[in-house]
C-alpha positions in Angstrom: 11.1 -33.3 5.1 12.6 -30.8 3.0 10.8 -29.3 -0.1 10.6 -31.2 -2.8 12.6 -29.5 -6.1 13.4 -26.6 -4.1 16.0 -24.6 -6.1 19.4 -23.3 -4.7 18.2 -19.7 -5.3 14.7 -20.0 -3.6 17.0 -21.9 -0.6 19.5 -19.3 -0.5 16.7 -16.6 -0.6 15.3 -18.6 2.7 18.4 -18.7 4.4 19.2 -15.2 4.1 15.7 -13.8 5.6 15.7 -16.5 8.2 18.8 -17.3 9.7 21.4 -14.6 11.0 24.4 -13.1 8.8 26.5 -14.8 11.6 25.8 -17.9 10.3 28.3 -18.2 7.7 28.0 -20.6 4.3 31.3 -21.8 2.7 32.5 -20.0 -0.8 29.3 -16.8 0.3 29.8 -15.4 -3.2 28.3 -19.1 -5.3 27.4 -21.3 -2.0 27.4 -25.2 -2.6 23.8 -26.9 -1.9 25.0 -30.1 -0.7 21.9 -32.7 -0.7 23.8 -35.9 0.1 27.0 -37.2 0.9 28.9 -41.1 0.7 32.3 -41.9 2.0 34.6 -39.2 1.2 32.5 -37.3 -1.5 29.1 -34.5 -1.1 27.1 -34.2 -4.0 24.8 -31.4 -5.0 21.4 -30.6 -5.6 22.3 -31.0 -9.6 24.2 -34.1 -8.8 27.7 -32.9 -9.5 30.5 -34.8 -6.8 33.0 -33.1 -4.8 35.7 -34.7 -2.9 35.6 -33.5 0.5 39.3 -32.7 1.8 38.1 -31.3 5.2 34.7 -32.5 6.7 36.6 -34.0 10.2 33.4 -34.2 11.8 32.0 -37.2 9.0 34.9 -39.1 10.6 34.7 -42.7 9.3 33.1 -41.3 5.9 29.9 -39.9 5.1 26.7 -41.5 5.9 28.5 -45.1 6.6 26.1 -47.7 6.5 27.3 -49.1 9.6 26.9 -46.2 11.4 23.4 -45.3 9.8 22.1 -48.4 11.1 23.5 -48.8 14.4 21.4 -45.5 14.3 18.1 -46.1 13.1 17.8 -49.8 14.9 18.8 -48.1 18.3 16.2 -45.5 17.2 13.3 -48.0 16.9 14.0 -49.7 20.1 14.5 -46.8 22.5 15.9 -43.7 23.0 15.9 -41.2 26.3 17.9 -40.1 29.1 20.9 -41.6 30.5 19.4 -41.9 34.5 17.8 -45.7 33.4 20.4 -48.7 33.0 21.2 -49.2 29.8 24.1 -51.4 28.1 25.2 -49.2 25.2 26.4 -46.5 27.8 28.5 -48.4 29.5 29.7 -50.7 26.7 30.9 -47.3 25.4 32.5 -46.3 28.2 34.4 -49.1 28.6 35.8 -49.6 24.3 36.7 -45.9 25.3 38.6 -46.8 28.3 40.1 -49.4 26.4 42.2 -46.5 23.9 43.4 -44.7 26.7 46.0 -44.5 29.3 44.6 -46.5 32.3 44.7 -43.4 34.6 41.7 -41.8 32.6 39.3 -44.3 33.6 36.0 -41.8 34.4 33.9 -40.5 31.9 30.9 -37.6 31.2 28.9 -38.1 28.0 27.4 -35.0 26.2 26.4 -33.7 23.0 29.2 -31.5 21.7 32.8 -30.3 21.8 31.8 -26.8 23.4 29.9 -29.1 26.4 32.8 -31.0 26.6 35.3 -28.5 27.3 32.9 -26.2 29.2 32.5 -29.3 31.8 36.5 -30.2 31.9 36.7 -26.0 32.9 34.3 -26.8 35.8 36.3 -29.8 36.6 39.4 -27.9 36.3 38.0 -25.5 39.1 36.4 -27.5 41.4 39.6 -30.3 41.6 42.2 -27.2 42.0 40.0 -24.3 44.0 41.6 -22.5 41.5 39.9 -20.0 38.7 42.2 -18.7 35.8 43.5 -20.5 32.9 46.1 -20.9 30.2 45.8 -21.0 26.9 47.9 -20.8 23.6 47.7 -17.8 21.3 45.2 -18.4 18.5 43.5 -20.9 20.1 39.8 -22.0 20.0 38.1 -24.4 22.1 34.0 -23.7 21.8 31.6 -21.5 21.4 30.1 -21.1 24.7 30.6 -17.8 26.5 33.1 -19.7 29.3 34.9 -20.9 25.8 35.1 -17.8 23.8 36.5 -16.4 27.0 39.4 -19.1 26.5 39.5 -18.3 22.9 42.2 -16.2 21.9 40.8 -17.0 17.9 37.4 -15.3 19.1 37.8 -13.0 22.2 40.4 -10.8 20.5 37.4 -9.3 18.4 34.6 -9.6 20.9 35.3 -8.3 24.6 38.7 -9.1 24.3 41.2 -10.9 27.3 39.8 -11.5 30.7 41.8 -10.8 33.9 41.8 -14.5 34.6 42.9 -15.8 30.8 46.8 -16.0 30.1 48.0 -16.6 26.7 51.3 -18.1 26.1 52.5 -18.3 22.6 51.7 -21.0 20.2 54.5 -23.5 19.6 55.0 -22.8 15.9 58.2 -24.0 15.2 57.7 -22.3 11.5 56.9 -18.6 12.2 56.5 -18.9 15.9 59.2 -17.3 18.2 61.3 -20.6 18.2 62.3 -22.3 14.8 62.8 -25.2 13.0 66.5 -23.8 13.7 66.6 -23.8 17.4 68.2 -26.7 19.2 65.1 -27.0 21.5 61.9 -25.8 20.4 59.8 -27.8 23.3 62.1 -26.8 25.8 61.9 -22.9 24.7 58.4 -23.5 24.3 57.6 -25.0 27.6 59.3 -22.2 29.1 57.3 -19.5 27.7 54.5 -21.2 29.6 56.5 -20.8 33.1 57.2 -17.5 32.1 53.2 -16.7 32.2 52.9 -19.2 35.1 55.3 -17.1 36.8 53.4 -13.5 35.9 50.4 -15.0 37.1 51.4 -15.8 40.4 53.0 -12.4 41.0 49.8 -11.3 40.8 48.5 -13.5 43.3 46.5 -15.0 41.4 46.2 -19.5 40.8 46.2 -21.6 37.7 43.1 -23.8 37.3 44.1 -25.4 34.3 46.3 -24.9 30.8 43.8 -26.3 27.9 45.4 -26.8 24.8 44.5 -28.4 21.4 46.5 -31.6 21.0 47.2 -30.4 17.3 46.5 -26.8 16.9 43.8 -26.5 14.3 42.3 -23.1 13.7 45.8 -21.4 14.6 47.5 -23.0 11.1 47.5 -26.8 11.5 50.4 -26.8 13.9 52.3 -29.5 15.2 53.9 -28.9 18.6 57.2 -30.1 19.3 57.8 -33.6 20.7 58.3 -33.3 24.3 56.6 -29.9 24.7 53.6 -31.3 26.8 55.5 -33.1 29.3 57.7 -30.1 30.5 54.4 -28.1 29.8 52.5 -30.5 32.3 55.5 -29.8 35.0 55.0 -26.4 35.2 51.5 -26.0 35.2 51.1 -29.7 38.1 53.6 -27.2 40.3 51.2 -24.5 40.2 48.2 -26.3 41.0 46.5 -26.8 37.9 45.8 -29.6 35.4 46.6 -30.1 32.2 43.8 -30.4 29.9 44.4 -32.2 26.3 41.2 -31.1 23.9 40.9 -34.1 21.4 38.1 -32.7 19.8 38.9 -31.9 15.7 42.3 -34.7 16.1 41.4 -37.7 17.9 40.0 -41.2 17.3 43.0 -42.3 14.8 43.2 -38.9 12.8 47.0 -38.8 13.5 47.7 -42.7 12.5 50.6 -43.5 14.8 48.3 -43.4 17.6 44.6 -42.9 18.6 45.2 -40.0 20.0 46.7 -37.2 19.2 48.6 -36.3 22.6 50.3 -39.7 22.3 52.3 -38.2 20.1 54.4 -36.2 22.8 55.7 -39.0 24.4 54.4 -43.1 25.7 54.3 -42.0 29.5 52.9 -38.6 29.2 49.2 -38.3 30.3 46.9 -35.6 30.9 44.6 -34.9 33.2 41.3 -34.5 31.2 40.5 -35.3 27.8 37.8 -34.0 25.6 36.5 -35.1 22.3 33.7 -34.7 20.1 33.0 -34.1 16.6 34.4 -37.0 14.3 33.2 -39.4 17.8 29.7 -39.9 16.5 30.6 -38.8 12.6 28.1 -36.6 12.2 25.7 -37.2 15.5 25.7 -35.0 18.6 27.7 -36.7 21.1 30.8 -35.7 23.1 33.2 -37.1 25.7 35.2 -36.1 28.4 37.8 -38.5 30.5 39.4 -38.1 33.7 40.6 -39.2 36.1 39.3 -41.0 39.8 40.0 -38.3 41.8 39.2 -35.4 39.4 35.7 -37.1 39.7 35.8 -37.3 43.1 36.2 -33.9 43.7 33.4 -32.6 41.3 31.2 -35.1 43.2 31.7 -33.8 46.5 30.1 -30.8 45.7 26.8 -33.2 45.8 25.2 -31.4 43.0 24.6 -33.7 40.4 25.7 -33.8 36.9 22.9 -34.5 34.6 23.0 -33.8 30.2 19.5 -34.6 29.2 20.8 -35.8 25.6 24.3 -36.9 26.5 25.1 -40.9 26.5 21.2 -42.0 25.1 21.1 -45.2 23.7 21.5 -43.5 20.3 24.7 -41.3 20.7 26.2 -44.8 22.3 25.2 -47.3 19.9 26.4 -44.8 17.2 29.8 -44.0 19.3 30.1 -47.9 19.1 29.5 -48.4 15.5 32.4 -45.2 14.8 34.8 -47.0 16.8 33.6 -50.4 14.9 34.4 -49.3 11.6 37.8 -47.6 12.9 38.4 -51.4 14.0 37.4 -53.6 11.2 38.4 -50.8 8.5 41.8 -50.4 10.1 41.7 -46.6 9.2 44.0 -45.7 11.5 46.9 -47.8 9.7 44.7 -45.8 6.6 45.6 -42.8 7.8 49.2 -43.3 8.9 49.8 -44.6 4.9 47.6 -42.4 2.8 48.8 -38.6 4.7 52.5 -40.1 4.3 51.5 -40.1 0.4 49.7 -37.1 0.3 52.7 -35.1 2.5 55.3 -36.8 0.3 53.7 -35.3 -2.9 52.5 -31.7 -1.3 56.8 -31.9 -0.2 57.6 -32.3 -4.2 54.7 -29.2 -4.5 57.0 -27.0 -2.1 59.8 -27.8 -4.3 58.5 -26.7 -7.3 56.1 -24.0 -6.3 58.0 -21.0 -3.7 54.7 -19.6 -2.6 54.6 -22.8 -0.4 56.6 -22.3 2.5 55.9 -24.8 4.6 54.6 -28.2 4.8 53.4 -29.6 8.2 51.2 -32.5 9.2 51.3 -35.9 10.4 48.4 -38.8 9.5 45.1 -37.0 7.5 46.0 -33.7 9.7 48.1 -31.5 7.3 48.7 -28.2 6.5 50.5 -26.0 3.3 51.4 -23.0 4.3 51.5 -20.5 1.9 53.4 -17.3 1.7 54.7 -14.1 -0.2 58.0 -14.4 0.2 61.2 -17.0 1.7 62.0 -14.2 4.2 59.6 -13.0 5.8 57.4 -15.6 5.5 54.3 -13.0 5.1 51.4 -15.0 5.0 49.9 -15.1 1.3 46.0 -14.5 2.1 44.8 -13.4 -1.1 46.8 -16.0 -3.2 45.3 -19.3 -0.5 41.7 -18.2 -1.2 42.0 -18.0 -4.7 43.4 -21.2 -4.3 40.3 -22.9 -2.4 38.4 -20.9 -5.0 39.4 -22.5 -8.1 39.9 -26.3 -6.3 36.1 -25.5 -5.8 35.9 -25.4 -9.8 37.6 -27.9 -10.2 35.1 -29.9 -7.3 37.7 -30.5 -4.9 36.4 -28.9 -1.4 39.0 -27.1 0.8 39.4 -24.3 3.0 42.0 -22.0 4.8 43.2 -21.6 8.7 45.8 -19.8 10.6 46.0 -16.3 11.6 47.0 -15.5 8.2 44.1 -17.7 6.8 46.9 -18.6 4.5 47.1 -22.1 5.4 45.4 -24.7 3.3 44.2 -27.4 5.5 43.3 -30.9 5.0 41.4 -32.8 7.3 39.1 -35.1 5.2 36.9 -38.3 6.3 39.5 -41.3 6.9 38.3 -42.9 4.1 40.1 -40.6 1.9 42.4 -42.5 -0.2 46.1 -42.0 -2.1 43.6 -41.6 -5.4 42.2 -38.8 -4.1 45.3 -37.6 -2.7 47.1 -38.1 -6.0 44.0 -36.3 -7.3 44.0 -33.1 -5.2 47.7 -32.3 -5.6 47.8 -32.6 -9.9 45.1 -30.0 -9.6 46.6 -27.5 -6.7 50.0 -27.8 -9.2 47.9 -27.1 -12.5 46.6 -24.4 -10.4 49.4 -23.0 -8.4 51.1 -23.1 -12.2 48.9 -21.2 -13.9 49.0 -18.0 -11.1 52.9 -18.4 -11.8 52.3 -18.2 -15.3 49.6 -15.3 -15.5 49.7 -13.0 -12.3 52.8 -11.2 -11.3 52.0 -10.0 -7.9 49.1 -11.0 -5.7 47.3 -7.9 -5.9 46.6 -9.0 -9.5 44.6 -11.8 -8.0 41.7 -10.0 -7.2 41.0 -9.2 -10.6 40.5 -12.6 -11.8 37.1 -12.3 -12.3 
């Protein structure tokens, strides 16, 4: 158990001698200690309630009873490894089969996005023969070293590219190489990929897999164009590789139309491997990953086994169960389809009011404001998006920043969030995004607020 009446300063203290710089707190300068959480709101250690605009992974909302007890009763009946029959696994398996498409039918249970994606690489690899891989600019898809490696969002300031990564750009149709004004964004999109396809087998060299982020999250909340994946999937099937959709920060519902965030690109387009994790067990360690028959196969014939010590216990299932329970008998997806039409509509009326917001993107509880310094250029306003979070913070509203710009406000809140809260969130960005219009002539200004 924690200490009892511990104070935020004595924490803090703690943190910094114990734990590594690395390990970074939101808002570093006055750090929130956060001591319980319900639904859609944290609350801290002096009580005060926040409204939590971003916490993805507390998918169905925040400590949800439901979820809680599926936990604890599993917990006091059994919990170990997944090598004994047990029910829950493949009761899980098989709800999970039930939201895809019918050709994903096999399925590896772990304990986080990173394991997730590490295992579709090595699935990737072993399936094709093949070793390098594709990936969009910006993107970031774990924290493992075989990840960071396929991280443009983390290599570029670490060891940088390897030989066997190929980055094709990221398909931001609003300051990406291909607009909102072309006449086909997917298809100019799609063909950047072939273009780095192509390069790559110059060099002799053989595609093992494109991984991509069904909704690019760390590179600015972007929504890919409608039809992008399929022509993607083309190109990358004719050179050998697969086509790997990571679900992991937009799945289970987030997008409202669909469960799944890759659904949006078309009914009949299917990828080869899915991952997920995060918002799967709201808060629990557990990950997925889904492929197909033959995929498995191939890993299989290797005839060393696959074995995750933690991944699919009676726990992680019966809590992966009770998530997609409460996504069921809470209808949240239908939530989320209604509530982020609400919230986009009013953050819409924001951009027409306010010029520093640019752009407004999103589709379900995935949206993004893009903020900038100017119509023309579409310079990314950095200073003027922090000082932004900073004062929603005040004002007990929690939010943060993505993109390479870090200029783009994001929301991704529990499902639970409602059009209150949305309503709520907006009056105070416009009080706020007012008053800099009224009292700061320039951004630079900004940083003298004390």
């Amino acid at each position: 158990m924690a200490a009892v009446g511990r104070g935020k300063a004595e924490t803090l203290a703690l943190r910094r001698r114990l734990l590594s710089d690395s390990c970074r707190l939101f808002y570093p300068e006055d750090p929130i200690k956060i001591v319980r959480g319900q639904g859609q709101y944290l609350y801290d250690d002096e009580g005060a309630e926040y409204l939590d605009c971003i916490n993805n992974v507390a998918h169905v909302g925040h400590c949800h009873p439901l979820v809680v007890r599926a936990a604890h009763g599993q917990n006091q009946m059994l919990n170990t490894n997944s090598r004994y029959l047990h029910d829950n696994i493949v009761d899980y398996a098989q709800r999970l089969s039930e939201t895809l498409p019918e050709k994903l039918c096999v399925f590896y249970f772990l304990n986080s996005g990173s394991e997730a994606n590490d295992l579709a690489l090595r699935l990737a690899r072993q399936y094709t023969g093949h070793w390098d891989v594709v990936v969009l600019d910006h993107a970031y898809h774990g924290h493992l070293s075989s990840l960071i490696d396929i991280s443009p969002y983390k290599f570029r300031d670490l060891d940088g590219q390897k030989e066997w990564v190929h980055v094709a750009p990221l398909p931001d149709t609003y300051r990406g190489l291909y607009r909102e004004d072309h006449p086909n964004p997917a298809g100019a999109y799609a063909s950047e990929v072939q273009r780095v396809v192509n390069s790559v087998q110059e060099k002799g060299r053989k595609i093992a897999a494109f991984f991509v982020e069904s909704l690019p999250s760390v590179a600015g909340q972007i929504i890919p164009p409608a039809g992008y994946f399929p022509e993607v999937a083309e190109h990358i099937h004719r050179a050998g590789g697969l086509f790997v959709a990571d679900e992991i920060q937009v799945g289970f519902g987030r997008v409202g139309k669909h469960f799944w965030a890759f659904q949006l690109q078309g009914e009949d387009f299917v990828p080869d491997i899915v991952t997920m994790g995060k918002s799967i067990g709201n808060g629990h360690p557990v990950a997925c990953v889904a492929t197909t028959q033959a995929v498995a196969r191939a890993f299989e014939a290797t005839g060393v086994e696959y074995f995750n010590t933690f991944g699919g216990s009676p726990v992680s299932c019966a809590v992966g169960l009770a998530v997609l329970d409460v996504l069921e008998k809470e209808q949240l997806r239908a939530h989320a389809a209604s509530v982020g039409s609400v919230l986009m509509e009013l953050l819409r009326q924001q951009k027409a009011k306010h010029p520093i917001i640019g752009d407004v993107r999103g589709i379900g509880l995935f949206i993004g404001v893009d903020l900038i310094k100017d119509t023309a250029t579409r310079t990314p306003a950095t200073e003027e998006a922090n000082y932004v979070v900073s004062r929603l913070k005040e004002n007990y509203i929690l939010l943060s920043t993505d993109g390479p710009g870090r200029n783009v406000l994001k929301f991704k809140p529990p499902m639970c969030f409602s059009v209150d809260n949305a309503r709520h969130v907006v009056a105070k960005m416009d009080t706020i995004l007012t008053d800099m219009e009224k009292k700061v002539r320039s951004c630079e200004t900004l940083r003298l607020r004390p």
